[in-house]
C-alpha positions as CSV (number, residue, x, y, z in Angstrom):
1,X,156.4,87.2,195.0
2,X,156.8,89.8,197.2
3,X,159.6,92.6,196.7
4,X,161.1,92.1,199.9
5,X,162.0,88.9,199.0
6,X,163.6,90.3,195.3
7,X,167.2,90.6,195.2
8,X,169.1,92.7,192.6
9,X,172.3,92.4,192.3
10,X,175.5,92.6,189.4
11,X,178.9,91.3,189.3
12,X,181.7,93.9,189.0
13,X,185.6,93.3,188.2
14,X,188.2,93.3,186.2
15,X,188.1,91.2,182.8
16,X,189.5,87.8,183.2
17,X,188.8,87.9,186.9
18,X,185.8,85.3,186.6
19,X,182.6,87.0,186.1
20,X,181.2,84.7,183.7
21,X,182.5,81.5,185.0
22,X,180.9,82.6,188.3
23,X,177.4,83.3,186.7
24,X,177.6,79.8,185.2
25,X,177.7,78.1,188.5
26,X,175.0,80.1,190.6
27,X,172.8,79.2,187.1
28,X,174.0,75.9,187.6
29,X,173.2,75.6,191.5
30,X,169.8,77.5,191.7
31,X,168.4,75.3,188.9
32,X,167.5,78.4,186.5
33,X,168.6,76.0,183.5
34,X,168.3,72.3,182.5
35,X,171.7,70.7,183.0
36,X,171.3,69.3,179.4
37,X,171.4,73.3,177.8
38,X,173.8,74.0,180.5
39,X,177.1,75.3,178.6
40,X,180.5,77.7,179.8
41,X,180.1,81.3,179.2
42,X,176.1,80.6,179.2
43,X,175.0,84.3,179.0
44,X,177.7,85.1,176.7
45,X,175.2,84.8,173.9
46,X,177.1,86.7,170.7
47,X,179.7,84.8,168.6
48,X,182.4,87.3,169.0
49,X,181.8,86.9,173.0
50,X,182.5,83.5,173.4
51,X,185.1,84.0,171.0
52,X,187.4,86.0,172.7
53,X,186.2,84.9,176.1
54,X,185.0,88.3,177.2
55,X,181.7,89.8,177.9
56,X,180.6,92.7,175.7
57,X,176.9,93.3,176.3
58,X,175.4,93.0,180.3
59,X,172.8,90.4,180.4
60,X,170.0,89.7,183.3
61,X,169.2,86.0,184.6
62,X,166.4,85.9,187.0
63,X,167.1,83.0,189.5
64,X,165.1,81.1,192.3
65,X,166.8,80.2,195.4
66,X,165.4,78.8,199.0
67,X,167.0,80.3,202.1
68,X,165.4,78.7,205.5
69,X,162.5,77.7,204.2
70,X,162.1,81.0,202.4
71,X,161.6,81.4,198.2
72,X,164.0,84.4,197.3
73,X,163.8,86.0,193.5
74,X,167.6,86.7,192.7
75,X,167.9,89.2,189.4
76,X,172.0,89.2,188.4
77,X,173.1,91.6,185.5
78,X,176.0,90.3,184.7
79,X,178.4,93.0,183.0
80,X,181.6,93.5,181.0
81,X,184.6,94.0,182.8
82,X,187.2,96.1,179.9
83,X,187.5,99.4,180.2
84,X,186.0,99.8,176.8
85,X,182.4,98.6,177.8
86,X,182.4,101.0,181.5
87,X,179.2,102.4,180.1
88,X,177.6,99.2,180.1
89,X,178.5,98.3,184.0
90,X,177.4,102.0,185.1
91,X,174.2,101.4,183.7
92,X,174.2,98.2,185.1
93,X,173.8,99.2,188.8
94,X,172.0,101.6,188.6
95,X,169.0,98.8,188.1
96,X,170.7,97.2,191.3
97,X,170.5,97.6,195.0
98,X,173.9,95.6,195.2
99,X,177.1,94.1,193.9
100,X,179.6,91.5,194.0
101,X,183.6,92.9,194.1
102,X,184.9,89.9,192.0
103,X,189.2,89.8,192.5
104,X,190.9,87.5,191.3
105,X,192.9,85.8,194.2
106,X,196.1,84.9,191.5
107,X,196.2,88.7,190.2
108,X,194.7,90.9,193.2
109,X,192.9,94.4,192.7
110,X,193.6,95.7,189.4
111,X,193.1,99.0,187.9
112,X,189.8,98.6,186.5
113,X,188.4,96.7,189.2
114,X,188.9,100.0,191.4
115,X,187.1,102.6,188.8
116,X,183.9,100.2,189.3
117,X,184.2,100.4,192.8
118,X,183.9,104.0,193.0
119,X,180.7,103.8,190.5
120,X,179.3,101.3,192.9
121,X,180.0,103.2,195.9
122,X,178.7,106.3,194.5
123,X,175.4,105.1,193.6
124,X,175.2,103.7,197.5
125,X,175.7,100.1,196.4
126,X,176.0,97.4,199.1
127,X,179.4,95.9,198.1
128,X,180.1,92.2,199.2
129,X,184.0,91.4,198.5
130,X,184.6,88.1,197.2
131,X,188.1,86.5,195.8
132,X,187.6,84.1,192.5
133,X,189.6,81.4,191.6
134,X,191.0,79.8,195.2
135,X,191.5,76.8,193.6
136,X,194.6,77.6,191.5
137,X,197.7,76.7,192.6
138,X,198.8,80.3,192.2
139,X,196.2,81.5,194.5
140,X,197.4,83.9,197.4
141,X,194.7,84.0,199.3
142,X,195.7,85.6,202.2
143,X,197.5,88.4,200.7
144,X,194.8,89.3,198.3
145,X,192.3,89.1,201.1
146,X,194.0,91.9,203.2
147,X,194.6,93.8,200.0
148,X,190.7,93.7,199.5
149,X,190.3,94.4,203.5
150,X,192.8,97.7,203.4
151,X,190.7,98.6,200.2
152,X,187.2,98.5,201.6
153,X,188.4,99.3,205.5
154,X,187.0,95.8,206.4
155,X,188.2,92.5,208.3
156,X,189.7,90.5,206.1
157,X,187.9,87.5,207.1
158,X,184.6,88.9,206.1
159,X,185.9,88.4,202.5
160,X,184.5,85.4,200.9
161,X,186.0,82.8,198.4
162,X,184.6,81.1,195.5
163,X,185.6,79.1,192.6
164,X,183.9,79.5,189.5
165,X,185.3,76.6,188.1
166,X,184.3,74.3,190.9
167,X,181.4,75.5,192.8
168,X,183.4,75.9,196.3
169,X,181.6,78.6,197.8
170,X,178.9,79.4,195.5
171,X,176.1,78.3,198.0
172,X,177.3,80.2,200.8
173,X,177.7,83.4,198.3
174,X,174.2,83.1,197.7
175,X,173.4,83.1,200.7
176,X,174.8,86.6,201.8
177,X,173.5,88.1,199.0
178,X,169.7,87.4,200.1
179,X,171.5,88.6,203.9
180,X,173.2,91.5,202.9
181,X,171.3,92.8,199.9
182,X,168.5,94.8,200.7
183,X,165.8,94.3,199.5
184,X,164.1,96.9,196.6
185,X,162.3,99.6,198.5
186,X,158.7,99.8,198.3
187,X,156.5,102.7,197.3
188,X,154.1,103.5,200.1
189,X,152.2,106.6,197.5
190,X,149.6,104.7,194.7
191,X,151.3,105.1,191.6
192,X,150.1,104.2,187.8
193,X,153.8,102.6,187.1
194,X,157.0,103.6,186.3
195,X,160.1,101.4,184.9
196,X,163.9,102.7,184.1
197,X,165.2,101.3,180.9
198,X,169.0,100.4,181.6
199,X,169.3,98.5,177.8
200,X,167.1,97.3,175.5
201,X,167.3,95.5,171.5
202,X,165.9,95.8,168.6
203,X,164.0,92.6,166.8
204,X,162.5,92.4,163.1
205,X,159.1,91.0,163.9
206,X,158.7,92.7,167.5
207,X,160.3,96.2,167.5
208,X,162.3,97.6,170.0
209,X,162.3,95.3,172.9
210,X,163.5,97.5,176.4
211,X,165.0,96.0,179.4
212,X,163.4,97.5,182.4
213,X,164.4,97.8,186.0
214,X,160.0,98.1,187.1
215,X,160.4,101.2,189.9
216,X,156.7,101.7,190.8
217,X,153.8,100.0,190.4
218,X,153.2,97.1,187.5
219,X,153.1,96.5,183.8
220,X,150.6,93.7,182.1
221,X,150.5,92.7,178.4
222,X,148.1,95.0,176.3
223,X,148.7,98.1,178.6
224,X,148.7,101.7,177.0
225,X,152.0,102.7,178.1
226,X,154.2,105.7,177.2
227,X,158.4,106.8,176.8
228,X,158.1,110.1,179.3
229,X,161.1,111.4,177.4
230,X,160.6,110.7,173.9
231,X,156.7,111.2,174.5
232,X,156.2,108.1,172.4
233,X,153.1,106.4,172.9
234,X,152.3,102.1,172.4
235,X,150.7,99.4,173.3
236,X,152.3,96.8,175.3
237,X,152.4,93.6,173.3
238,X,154.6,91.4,176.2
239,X,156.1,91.5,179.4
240,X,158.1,89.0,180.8
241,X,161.8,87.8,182.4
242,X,164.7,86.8,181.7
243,X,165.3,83.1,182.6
244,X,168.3,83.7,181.1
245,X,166.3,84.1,177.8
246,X,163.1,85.8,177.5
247,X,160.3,84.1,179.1
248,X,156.8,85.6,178.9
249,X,154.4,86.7,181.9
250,X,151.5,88.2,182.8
251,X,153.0,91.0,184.8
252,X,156.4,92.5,185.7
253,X,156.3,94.7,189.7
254,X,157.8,96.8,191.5
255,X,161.4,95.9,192.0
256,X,161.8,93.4,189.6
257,X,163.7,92.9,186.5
258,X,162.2,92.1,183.0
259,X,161.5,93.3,179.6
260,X,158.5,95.1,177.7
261,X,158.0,94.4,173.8
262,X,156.9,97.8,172.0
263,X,156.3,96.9,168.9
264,X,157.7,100.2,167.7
265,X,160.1,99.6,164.8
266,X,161.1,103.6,164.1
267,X,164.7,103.7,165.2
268,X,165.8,107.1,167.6
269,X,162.6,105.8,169.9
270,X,163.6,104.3,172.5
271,X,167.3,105.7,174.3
272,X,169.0,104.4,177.8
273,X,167.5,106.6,180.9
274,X,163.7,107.0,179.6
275,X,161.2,105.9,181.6
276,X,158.0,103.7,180.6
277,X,154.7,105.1,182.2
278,X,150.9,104.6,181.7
279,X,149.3,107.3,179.1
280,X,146.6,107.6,181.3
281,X,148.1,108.3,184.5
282,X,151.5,109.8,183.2
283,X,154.3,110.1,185.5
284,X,157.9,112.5,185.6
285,X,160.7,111.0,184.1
286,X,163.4,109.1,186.9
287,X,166.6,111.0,186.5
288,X,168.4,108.8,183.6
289,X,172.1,108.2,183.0
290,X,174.6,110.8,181.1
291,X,175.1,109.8,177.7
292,X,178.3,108.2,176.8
293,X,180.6,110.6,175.0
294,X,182.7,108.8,172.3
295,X,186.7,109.5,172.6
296,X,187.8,107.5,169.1
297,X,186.3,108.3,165.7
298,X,187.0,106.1,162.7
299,X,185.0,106.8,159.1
300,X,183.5,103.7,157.4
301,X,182.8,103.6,153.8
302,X,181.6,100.5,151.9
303,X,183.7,98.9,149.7
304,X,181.4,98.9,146.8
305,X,179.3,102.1,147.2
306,X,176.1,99.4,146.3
307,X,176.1,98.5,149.5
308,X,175.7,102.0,151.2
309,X,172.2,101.5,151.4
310,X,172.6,98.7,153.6
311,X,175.6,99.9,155.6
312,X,172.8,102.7,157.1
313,X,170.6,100.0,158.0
314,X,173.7,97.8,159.8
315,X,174.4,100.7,161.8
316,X,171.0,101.9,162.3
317,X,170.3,98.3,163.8
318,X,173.8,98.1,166.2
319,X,172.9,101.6,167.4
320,X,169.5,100.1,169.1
321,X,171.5,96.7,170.4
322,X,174.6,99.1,171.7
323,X,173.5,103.1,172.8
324,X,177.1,103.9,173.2
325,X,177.7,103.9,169.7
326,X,177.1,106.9,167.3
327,X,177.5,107.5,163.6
328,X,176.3,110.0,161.3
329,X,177.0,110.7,157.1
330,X,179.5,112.4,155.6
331,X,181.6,111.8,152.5
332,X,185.0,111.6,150.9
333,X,186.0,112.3,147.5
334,X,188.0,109.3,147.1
335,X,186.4,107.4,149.3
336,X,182.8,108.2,148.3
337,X,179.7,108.1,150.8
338,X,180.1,106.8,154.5
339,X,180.2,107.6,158.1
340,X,181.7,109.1,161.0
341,X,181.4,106.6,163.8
342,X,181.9,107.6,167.6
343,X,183.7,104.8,170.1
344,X,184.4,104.2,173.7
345,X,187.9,103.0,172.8
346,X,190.1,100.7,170.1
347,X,188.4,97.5,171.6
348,X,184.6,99.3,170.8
349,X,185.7,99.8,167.6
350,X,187.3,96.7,166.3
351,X,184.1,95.1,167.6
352,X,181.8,97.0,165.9
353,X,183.4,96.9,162.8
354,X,183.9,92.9,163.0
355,X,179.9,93.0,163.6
356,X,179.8,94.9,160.8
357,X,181.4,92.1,158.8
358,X,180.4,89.2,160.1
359,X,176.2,90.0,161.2
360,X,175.7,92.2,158.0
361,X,178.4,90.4,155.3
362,X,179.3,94.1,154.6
363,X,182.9,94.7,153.3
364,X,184.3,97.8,154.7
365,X,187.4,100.3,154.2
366,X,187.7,101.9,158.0
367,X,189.8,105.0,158.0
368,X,192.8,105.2,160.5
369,X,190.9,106.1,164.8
370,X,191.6,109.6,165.7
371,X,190.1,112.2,168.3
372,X,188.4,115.0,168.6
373,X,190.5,118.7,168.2
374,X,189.5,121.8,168.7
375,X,190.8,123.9,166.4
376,X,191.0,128.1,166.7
377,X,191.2,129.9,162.9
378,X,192.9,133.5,162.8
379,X,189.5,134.8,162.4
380,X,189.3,133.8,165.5
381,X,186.5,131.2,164.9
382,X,186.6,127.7,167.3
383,X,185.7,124.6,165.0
384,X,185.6,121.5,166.1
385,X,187.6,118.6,164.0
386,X,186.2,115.0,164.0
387,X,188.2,113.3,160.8
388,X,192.3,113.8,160.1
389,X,191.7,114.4,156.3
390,X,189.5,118.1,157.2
391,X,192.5,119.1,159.8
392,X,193.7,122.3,158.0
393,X,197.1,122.6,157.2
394,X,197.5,125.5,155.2
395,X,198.2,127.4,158.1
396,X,194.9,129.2,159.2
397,X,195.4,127.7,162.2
398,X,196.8,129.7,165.3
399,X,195.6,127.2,168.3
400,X,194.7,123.1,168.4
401,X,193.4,122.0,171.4
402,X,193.1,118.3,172.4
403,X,191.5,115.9,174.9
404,X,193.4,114.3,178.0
405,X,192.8,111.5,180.0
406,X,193.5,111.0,183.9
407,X,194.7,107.4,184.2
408,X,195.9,105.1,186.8
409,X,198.5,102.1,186.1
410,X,198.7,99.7,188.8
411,X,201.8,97.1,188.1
412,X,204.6,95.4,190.1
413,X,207.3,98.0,191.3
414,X,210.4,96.2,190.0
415,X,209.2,97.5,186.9
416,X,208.6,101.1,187.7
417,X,212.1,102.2,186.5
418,X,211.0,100.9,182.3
419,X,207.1,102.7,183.4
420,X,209.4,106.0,183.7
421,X,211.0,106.5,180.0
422,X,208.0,104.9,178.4
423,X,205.5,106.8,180.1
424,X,207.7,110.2,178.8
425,X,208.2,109.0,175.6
426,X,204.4,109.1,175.6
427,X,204.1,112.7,176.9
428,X,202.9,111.9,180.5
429,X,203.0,114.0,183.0
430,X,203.7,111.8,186.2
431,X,201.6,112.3,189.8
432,X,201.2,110.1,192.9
433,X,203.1,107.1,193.4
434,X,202.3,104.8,196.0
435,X,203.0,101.3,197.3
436,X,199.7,99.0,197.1
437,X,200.6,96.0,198.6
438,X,202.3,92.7,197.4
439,X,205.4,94.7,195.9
440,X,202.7,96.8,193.3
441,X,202.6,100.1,193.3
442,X,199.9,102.4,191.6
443,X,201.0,105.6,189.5
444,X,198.3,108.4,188.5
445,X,199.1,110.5,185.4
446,X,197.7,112.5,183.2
447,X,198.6,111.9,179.3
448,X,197.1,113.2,175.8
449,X,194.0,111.1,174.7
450,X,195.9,110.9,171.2
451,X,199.0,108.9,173.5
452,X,197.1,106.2,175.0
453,X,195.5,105.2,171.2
454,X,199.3,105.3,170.0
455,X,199.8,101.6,171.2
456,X,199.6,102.5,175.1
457,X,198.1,99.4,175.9
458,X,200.0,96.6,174.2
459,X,203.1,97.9,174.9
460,X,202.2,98.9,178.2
461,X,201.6,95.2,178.4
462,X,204.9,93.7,176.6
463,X,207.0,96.2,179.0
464,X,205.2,94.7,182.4
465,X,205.7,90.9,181.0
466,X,201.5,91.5,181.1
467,X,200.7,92.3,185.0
468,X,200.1,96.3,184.5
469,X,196.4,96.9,184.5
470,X,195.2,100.8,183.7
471,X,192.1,102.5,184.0
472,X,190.9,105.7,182.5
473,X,188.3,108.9,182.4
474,X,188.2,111.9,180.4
475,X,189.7,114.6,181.7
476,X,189.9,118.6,180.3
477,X,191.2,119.6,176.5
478,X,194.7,121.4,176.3
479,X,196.6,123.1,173.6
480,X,198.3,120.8,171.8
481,X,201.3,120.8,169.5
482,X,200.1,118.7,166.5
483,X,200.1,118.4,163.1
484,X,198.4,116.7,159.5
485,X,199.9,113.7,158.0
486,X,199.1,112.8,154.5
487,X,199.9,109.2,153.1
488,X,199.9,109.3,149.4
489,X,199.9,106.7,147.0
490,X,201.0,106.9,143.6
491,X,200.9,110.8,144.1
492,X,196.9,110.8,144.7
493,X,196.4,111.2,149.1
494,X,194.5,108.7,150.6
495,X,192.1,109.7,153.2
496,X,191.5,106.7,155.0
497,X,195.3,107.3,155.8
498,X,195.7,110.6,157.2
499,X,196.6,111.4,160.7
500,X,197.2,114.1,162.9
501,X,200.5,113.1,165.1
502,X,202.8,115.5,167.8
503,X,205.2,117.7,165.9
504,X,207.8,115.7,167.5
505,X,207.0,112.8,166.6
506,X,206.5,113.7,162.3
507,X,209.8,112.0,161.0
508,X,209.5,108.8,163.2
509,X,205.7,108.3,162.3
510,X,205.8,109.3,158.7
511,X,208.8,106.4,158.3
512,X,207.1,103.8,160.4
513,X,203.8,104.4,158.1
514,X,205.5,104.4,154.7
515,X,207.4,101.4,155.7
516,X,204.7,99.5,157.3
517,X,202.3,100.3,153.9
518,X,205.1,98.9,151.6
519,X,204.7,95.9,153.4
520,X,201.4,94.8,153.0
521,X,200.5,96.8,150.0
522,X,199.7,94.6,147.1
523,X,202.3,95.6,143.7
524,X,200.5,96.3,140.8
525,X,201.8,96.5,136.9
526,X,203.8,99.3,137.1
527,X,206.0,100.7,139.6
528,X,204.4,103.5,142.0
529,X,205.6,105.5,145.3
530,X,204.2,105.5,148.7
531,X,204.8,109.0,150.6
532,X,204.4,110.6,153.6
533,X,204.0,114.5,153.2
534,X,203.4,117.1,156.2
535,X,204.7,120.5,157.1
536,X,204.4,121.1,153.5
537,X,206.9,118.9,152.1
538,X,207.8,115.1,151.8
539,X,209.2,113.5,155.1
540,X,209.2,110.0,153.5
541,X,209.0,108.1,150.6
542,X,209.6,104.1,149.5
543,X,209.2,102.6,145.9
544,X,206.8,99.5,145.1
545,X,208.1,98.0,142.2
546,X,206.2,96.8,139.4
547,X,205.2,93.2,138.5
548,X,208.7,91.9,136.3
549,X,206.4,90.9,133.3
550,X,208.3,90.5,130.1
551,X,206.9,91.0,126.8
552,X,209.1,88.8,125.4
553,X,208.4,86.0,127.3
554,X,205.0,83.8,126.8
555,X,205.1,80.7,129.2
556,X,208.8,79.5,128.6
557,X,208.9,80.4,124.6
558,X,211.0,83.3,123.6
559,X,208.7,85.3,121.1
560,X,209.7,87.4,118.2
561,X,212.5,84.7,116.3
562,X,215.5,85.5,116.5
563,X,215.6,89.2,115.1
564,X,217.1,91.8,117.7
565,X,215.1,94.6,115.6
566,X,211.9,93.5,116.4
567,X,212.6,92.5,120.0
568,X,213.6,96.3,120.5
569,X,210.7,97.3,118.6
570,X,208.3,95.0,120.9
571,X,210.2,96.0,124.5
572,X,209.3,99.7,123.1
573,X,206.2,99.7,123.0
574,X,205.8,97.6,126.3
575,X,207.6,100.6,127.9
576,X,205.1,103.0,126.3
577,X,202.2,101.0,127.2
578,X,203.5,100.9,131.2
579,X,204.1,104.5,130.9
580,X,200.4,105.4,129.8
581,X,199.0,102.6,132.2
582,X,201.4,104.5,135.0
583,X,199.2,107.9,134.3
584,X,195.9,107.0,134.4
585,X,195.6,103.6,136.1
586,X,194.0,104.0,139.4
587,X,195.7,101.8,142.6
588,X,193.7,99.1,144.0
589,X,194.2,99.1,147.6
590,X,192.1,96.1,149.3
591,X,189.9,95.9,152.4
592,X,192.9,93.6,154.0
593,X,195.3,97.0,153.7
594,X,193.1,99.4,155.2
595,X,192.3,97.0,158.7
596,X,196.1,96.2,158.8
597,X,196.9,99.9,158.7
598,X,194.5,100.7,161.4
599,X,195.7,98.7,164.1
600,X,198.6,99.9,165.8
601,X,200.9,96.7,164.5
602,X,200.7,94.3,162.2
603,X,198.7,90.9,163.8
């Protein structure tokens, strides 16, 4: 096949907008899979995917389609659409020459739909604008097709429309993408071969299997080929497509889509942005994507510190299936051995840690999320604070600085005048305002990283009856008014607990906390306090009473006859026994506890 008649192309939106459902039925018409293994979400492959109904890892399908007589190779990535998995899409087209802008014709442009945009016009994509779900009776067609045209700058009839659910318009969609996606461009200079790696996976028998965008040239099975950046060297063991699963061939060229298997099984190898080249005619690297930098930390620690050993290895093997994540070691004295993970966002993390559970069977305490600070000593020394429980708050401190985000809120304007209070109760600092069609208006602020993790998103979505949409970026770190929360329990601070909150918000939070951990914590045999201490003193406190458990009592007998003496004697020395147990017994506070702490409400 020649590359001109190659098309590369992904689908970018907003989640829920149709991505999936729209994958299924170009699959579905081009043939690519028997109708008998035909099923909804088909490249939605993980259990937690098809699940929750959303796509977590970008996956290629190579299709075949016939255009006037003409064969036409059609390689889609298809890629997540929540802010949490951005990484994944931006890595996504840059193995593409084109994309598909997916709105939903029910919901219109959304938030996140337009931070795609800009990646795809950025990297010089050619965009063709295409409204999902016509078919629903709450469709408005007309008025999301001139929201689209003001977006882009284009006629609004040169918007197509499609539904995933039903095929209408699929054909003619694929059509303008073979007419309006160019075609990979060719190199004219003799080249040994050179192929970006945009994902890859890790398998026990294989090694690291890469996913390749081929640039130059062409890769056979048993080739001598090389990482430029890692300098790694291996021999080529497969090459093949993805149909949507792997299927082997002899060769993968220029412009096309596919995999290599390495065989190397030494994790750290392979990375996002390397390039694979021949050893014997090496090549430069092709400029690579920025690595992801993780905005929410969480420690994890094993419930039984047995199982450390294979903690390392879970994480050691969702690093190579997922490059945005990042861990390394550390340990607590409580807590024991474990690791500071690195996410994207709340979503990243309860994911991973789910995998954790359900891939590896791995039982897991997961400390409360937090961010980075930077914190300035009065010697005048910068360090840089990852976990809650090593904030210093014995007052050595004379500057915290923390991370803010730039964010954009599109929702509909009647419900601008609640956005105001709630966007100030969460420190926001309030710029453009504009009307963007269909009574929605978008608002740009800027807000403290350590806000939007404070439950930005659900009740973002409870106060807009769930139309706001919001998109983020990193922005610069400021100085920050914070300070340390400690929760202890039965006098002993637990570090899987601590937080660091706004000084303003220290009485509200430590309340909330203690309250919230009275709730769910299980009561033992004697009675025990839960407290909240910061600033150097105790902002709240609540009781957990004991178990009533009467030594007098055995079943339904009363013990000890009928002498008063002896019951005295026996309650006595239940009362001594409690008090002993009281002093040295140790609190057993479950798995169950720590995950309902760390979300923001109870679910």
């Amino acid at each position: 096949m020649k590359s001109n008649n190659i098309r590369n192309f992904s689908i970018i939106a907003h989640i829920d907008h149709g991505k999936s459902t729209l994958a299924d039925r170009m699959i579905e018409i081009t043939n690519t899979i028997e109708k008998r293994k035909m099923k909804d979400q088909v490249l939605d492959s993980m259990e937690l995917e098809r699940e929750r109904g959303i796509t977590i890892k970008m996956q290629p399908v190579r299709m075949g389609y016939e255009v006037d007589g003409n064969d036409y190779i059609l390689n889609l990535i298809d890629t997540p659409g929540h802010i949490d998995f951005s990484y994944e899409v931006s890595r996504a087209l840059k193995a593409v020459e084109g994309s598909i802008l997916l709105v939903d014709a029910t919901q219109g442009v959304q938030a996140q739909t337009l931070t795609t945009l800009q990646m795809a016009r950025d990297l010089g994509l050619v965009i063709i604008p295409v409204l999902s779900k016509v078919d629903s009776p709450l469709a408005r067609v007309d008025e999301i097709k001139m929201e689209v045209a003001i977006l882009l700058n284009i006629d609004p009839d040169t918007v197509m429309i499609v539904s995933g659910k039903t095929g209408y318009g699929v054909s003619e969609l694929l059509n303008e993408i073979v007419k309006k996606i160019p075609p990979p461009k060719m190199n004219t200079i003799d080249s040994s071969g050179r192929a970006l790696v945009f994902d890859f996976k890790y398998d026990n028998h294989r090694g690291v299997i890469v996913y390749v965008r081929v640039v130059e040239g062409e890769f056979k099975k048993g080739e001598s080929l090389m990482f430029a950046v890692s300098l790694e060297k291996f021999i080529c063991l497969e090459v093949g497509i993805f149909s949507p699963w792997e299927e082997s061939k002899d060769s993968i060229k220029e412009g096309e889509i596919g995999y290599i298997i390495t065989g190397i099984k030494k994790p750290g190898i392979a990375s996002v942005g390397d390039t694979i080249t021949s050893t014997k005619r090496p090549m430069q690297a092709l400029s690579g994507y920025m690595n992801p930098r993780p905005v929410v930390w969480a420690s994890v620690y094993p419930e039984s510190q047995d199982d450390f050993p294979n903690l390392k290895l879970a994480l050691g093997r969702l690093k190579l299936s997922d490059s945005s994540f990042s861990y390394e070691e550390e340990s607590s004295g409580t807590l024991g051995r474990g690791f500071r993970c690195g996410f994207l966002g709340m979503l990243h993390l309860e994911i991973i840690t789910e995998r954790l559970n359900r891939e590896f069977n791995l039982e897991l305490i997961v400390t409360m999320p937090s961010i980075t600070y930077k914190v300035i000593t009065k010697n005048g020394k910068e360090e840089i604070i990852y976990s809650p429980h090593l904030f210093p708050d014995d007052g050595s401190i004379t500057k915290v600085y923390e991370p803010w985000v730039n964010v954009k809120i599109i929702a509909p304007s009647i419900y601008l005048s609640y956005l105001m209070p709630f966007l100030f109760d969460h420190e926001a600092i309030v710029g453009a305002t504009e009307n963007f069609g269909d009574n929605r208006s978008s608002v740009d602020l800027e807000m403290p990283l350590r806000e939007l993790m404070r439950n930005f998103f659900d009740d973002l979505k409870s106060l807009t009856s769930g139309y706001a949409s919001i998109s983020y970026e990193i922005g610069d770190y400021r100085e920050a008014d914070v300070v340390r929360m400690d929760i202890l329990v039965g006098g002993d601070p637990i570090p899987a607990f601590c937080r660091v909150i706004s000084r303003r918000r220290v009485e509200e939070e430590a309340k909330s906390q203690v309250e919230k951990l009275q709730k769910i914590i299980p009561r033992q045999q004697f009675a025990f306090k839960i407290q909240a201490k910061a600033l150097g003193r105790i902002i709240s406190s609540e009781s957990v009473s004991a178990f009533r458990k009467d030594v007098l009592m055995h079943g339904s007998k009363v013990v000890g006859g009928g002498d008063v003496s002896r019951k005295k004697k026996l309650l006595e020395k239940q009362k001594k026994g409690k008090k002993r147990m009281q002093s040295s017994a140790k609190i057993n506070i479950s798995h169950d506890v720590f995950l309902k702490m760390m979300r923001g409400k109870d679910k």
